[in-house]
DSSP file (Angstrom, degrees, kcal/mol; ACC not computed):
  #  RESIDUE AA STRUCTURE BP1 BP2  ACC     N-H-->O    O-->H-N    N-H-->O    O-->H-N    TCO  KAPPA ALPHA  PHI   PSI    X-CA   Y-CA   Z-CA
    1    1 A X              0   0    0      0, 0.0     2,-0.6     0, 0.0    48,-0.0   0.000 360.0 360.0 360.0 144.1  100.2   90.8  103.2
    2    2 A X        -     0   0    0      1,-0.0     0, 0.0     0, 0.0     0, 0.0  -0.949 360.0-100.9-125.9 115.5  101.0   93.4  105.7
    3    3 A X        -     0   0    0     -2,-0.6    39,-0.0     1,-0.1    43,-0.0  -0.084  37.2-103.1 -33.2 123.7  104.4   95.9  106.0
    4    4 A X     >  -     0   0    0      1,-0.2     4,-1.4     4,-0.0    -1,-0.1  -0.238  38.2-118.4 -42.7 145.7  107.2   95.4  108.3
    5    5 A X  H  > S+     0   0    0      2,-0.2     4,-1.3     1,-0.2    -1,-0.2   0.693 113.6  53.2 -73.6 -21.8  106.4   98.1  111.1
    6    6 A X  H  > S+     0   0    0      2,-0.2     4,-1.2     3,-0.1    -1,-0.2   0.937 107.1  41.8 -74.4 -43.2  109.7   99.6  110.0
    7    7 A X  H >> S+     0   0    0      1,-0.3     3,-2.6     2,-0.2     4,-2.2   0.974 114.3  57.2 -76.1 -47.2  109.4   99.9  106.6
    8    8 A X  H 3< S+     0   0    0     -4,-1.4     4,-0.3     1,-0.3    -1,-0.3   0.718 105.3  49.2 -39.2 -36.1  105.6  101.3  107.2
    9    9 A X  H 3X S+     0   0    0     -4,-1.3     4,-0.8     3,-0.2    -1,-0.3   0.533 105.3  56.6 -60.1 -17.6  106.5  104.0  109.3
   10   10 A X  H <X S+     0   0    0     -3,-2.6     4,-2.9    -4,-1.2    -2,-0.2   0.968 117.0  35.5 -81.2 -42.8  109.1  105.2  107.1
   11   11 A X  H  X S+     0   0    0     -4,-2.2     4,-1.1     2,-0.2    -1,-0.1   0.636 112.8  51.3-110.4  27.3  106.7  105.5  104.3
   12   12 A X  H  > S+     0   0    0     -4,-0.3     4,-3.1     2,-0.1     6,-0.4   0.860 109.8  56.3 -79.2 -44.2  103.3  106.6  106.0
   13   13 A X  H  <>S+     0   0    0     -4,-0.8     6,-2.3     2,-0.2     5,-0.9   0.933 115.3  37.9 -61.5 -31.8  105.6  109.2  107.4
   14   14 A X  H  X5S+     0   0    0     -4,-2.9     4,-1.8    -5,-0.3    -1,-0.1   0.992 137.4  13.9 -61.4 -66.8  106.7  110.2  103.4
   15   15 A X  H  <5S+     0   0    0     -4,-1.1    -1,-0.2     2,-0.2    -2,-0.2   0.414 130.0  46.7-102.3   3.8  103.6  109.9  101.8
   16   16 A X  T  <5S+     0   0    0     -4,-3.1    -3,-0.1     3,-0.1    -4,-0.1   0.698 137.2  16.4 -98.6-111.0  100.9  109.7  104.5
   17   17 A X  T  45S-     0   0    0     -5,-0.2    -2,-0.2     1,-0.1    -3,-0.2   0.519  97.4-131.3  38.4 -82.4  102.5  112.6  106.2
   18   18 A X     << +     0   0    0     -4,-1.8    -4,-0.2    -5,-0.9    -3,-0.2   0.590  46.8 154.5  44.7  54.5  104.9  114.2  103.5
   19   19 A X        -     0   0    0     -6,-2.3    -1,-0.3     1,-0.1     2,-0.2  -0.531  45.3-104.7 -83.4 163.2  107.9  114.6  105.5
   20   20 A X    >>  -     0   0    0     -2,-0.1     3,-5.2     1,-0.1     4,-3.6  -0.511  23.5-110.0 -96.6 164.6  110.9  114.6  103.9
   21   21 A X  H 3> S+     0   0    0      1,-0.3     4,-1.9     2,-0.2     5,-0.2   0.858 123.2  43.2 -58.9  -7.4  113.4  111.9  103.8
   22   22 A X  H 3> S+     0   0    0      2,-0.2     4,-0.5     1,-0.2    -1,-0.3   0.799 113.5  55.8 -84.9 -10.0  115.9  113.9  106.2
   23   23 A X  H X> S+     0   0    0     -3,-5.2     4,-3.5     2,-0.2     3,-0.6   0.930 110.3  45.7 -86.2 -47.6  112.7  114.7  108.3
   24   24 A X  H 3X S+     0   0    0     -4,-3.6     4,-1.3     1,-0.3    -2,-0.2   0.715 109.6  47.5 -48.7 -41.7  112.1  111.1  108.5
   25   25 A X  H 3<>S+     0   0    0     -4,-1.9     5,-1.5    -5,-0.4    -1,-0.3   0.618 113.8  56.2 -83.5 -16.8  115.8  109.8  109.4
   26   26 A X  H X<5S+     0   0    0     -3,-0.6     3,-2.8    -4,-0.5    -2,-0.2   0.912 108.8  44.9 -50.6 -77.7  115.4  112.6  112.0
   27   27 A X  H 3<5S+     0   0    0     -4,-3.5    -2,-0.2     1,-0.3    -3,-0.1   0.952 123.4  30.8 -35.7 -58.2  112.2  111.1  113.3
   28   28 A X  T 3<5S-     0   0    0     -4,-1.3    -1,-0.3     2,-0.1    -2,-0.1   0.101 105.3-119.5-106.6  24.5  113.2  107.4  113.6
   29   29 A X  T < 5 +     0   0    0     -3,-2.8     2,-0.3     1,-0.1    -3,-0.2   0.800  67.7 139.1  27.2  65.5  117.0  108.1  114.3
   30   30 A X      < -     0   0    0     -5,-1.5    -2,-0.1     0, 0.0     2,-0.1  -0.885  61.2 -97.2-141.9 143.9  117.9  106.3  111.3
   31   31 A X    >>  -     0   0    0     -2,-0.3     3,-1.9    -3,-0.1     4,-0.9  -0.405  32.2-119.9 -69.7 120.2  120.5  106.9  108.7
   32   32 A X  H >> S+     0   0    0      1,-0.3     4,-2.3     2,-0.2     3,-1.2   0.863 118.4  55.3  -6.7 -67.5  119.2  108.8  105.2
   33   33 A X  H 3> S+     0   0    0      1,-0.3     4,-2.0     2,-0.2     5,-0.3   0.889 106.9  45.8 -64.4 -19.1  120.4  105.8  103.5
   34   34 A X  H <> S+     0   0    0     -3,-1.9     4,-0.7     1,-0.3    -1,-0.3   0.651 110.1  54.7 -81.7   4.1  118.1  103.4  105.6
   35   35 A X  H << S+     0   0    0     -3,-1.2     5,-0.3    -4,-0.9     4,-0.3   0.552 111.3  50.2-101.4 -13.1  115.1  105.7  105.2
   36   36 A X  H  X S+     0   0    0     -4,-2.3     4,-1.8    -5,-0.5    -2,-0.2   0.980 111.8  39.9 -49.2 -62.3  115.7  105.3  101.5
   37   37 A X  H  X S+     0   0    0     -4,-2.0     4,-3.3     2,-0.2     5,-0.4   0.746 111.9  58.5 -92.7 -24.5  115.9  101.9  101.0
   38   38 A X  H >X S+     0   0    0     -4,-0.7     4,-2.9    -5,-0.3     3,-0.6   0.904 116.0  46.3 -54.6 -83.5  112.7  101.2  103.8
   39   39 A X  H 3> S+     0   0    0     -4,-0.3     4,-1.5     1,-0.3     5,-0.3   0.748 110.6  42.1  -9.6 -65.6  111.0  103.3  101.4
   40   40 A X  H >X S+     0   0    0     -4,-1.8     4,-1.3    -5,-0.3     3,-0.8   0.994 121.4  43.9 -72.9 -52.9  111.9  102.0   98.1
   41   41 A X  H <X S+     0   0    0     -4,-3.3     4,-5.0    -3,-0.6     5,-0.3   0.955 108.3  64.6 -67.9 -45.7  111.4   98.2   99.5
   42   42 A X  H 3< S+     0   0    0     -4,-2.9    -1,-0.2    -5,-0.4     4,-0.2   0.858 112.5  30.3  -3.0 -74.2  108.2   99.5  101.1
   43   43 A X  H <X S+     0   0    0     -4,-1.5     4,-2.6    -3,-0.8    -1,-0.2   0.525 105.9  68.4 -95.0 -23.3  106.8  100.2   97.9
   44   44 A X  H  X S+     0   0    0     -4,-1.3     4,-3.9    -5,-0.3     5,-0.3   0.932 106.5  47.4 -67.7 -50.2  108.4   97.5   96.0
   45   45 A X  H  X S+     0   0    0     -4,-5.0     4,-0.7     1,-0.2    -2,-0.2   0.636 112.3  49.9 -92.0  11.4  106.0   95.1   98.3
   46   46 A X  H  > S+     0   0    0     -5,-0.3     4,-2.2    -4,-0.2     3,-0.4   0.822 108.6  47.9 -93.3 -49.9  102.9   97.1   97.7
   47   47 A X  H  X S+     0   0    0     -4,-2.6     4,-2.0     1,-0.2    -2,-0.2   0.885 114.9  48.3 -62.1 -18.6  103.2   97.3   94.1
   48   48 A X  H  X S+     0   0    0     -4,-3.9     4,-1.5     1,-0.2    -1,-0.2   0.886 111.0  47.8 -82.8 -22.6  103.8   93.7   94.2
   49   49 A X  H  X S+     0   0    0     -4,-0.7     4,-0.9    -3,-0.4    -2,-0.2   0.592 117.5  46.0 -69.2 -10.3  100.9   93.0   96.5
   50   50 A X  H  X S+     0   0    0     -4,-2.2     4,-1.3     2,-0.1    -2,-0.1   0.885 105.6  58.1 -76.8 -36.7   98.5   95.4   94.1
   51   51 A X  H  X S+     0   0    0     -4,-2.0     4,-0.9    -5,-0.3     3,-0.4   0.845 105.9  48.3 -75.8 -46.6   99.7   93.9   91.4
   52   52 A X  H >< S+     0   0    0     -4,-1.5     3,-0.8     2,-0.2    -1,-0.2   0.918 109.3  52.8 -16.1 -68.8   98.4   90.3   92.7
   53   53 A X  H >< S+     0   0    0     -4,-0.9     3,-0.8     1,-0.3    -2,-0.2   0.763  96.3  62.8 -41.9 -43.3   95.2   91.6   93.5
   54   54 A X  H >< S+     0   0    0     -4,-1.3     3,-0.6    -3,-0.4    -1,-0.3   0.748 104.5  59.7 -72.9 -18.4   94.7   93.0   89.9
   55   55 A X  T <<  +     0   0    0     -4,-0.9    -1,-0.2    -3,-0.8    -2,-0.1   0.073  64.0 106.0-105.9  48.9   95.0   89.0   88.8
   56   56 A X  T <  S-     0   0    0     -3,-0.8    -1,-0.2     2,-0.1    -2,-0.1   0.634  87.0-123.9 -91.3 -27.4   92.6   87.8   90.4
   57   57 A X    <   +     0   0    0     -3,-0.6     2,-0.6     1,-0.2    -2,-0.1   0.662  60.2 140.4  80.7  39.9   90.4   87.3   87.3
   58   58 A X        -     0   0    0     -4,-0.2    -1,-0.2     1,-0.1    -2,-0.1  -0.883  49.7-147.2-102.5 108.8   87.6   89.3   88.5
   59   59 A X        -     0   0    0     -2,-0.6    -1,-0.1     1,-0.2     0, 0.0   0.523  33.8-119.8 -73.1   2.1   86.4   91.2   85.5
   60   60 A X              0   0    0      1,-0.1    -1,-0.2     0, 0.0    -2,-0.0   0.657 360.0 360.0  63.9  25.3   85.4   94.4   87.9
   61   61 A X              0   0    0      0, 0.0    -1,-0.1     0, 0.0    -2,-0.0   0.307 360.0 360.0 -89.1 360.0   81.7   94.3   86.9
């Protein structure tokens, strides 16, 4: 599964990067709260696509 291009810039630029979130709504002319909530959903659908992966029932030997 692959990131919306929005939310994926918002958080390579945090955590790829380590701008901050005002540097970031700065960047992408976007409002605080929408670099927030890219961010947080961002990360909501990688940990649920990691969390898939790990139940796969591959015992990692």
């Amino acid at each position: 599964a692959r990131l919306p291009e929005d939310f994926r810039a918002a958080v390579v630029l945090c955590d790829v990067v380590g701008e901050s979130y005002e540097q970031i709504a700065e960047s992408l002319g976007i409002p605080i709260g929408t670099v927030r909530s890219r961010i947080h959903r961002a990360r909501a659908l990688l940990r649920d696509a990691l969390s898939k992966d790990d139940g796969d029932g591959a015992d990692g030997a």
